[in-house]
N, C-alpha and C positions, 0 to 999 in steps of 0.2 A: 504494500500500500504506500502510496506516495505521500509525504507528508506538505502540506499547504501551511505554507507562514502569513502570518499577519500583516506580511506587506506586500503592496500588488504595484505594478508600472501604469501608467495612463501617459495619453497625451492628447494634446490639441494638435490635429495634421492638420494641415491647409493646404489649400492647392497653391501653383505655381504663382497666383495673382494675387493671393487672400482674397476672391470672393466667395471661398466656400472652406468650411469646414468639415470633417470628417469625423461621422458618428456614428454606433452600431443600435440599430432599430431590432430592441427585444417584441417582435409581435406576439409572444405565450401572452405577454403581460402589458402590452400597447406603453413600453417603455422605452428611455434610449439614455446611452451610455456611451463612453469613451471606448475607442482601441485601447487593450494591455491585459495585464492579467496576474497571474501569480508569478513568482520566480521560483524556478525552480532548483532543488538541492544543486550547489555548486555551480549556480549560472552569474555571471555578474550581470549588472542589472542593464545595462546600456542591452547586453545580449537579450535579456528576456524583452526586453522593449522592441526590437527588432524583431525576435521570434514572434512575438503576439502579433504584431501587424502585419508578418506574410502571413500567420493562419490565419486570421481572423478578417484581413484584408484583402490578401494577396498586393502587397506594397513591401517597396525597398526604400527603405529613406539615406543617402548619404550621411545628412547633416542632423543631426539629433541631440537638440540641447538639453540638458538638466535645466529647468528650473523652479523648483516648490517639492516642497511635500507638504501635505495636511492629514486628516483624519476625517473620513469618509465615516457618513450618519451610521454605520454596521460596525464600527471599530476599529474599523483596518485602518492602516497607515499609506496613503497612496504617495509613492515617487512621483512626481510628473515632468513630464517633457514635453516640449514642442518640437513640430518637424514642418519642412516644406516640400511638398514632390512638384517631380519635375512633371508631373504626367497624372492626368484623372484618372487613371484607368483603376477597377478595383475589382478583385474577386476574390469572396470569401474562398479558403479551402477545407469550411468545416461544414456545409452543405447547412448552414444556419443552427447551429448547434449552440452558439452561443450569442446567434443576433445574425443584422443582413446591413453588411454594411453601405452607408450612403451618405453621397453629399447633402451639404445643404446653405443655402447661400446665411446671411444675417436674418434677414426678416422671416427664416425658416425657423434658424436655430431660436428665437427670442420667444416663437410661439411652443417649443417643445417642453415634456415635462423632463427635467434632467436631475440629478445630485446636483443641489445648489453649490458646493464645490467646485463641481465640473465647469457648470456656468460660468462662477468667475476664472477659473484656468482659462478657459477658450476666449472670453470677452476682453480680459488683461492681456492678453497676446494677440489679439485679434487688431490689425493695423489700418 
């Protein structure tokens, strides 16, 4: 059994312009949420932030800054990052297992319900 730690990776991606950010749409539960995830035993975290976003995305980001952690309303301690790709392109590779992922321009994202956390990650980084 694989052991899960109390701290998980997230990020604000934005596309190559900033007019869209990158979010994964939970339909079980008509929710949405950041790219990332757990870290797993003996991964450093830059790497699990990268793994989550090809599973979860199907995206390779270059450039991938640290910036924040906080405490997400469930306990965890979230790392977070910002990224920018070069290219919209996106395909989950977990057949929606854990969300579908999708752009969304400002006037998307301000209408969604999200971890008020998340919110301001993506809105303070948003240019």
């Amino acid at each position: 059994m694989r052991q899960l730690f109390k701290v998980v990776t997230k990020a604000a991606v934005f596309n190559r312009d900033m007019s869209k950010v990158l979010v994964i749409y939970m339909d079980r539960n008509n929710d949405y949420g950041l790219p990332g995830g757990h870290i797993e035993e003996g991964e450093m975290i830059e790497e699990a932030m990268r793994r989550e976003l090809l599973e979860e995305c199907g995206v390779e980001t270059e450039l991938l800054k640290k910036t924040d952690f906080f405490t997400h309303s469930n306990g965890k301690i979230v790392l977070a990052f910002v990224a920018t790709l070069k290219h919209d392109d996106i395909l989950s590779q977990q057949n929606n297992f854990e969300g579908i992922p999708k752009w969304l321009t400002r006037e998307e994202f301000e209408k969604i319900t999200i971890e008020p956390s998340y919110r301001t990650l993506v809105l303070d980084n948003w240019i």
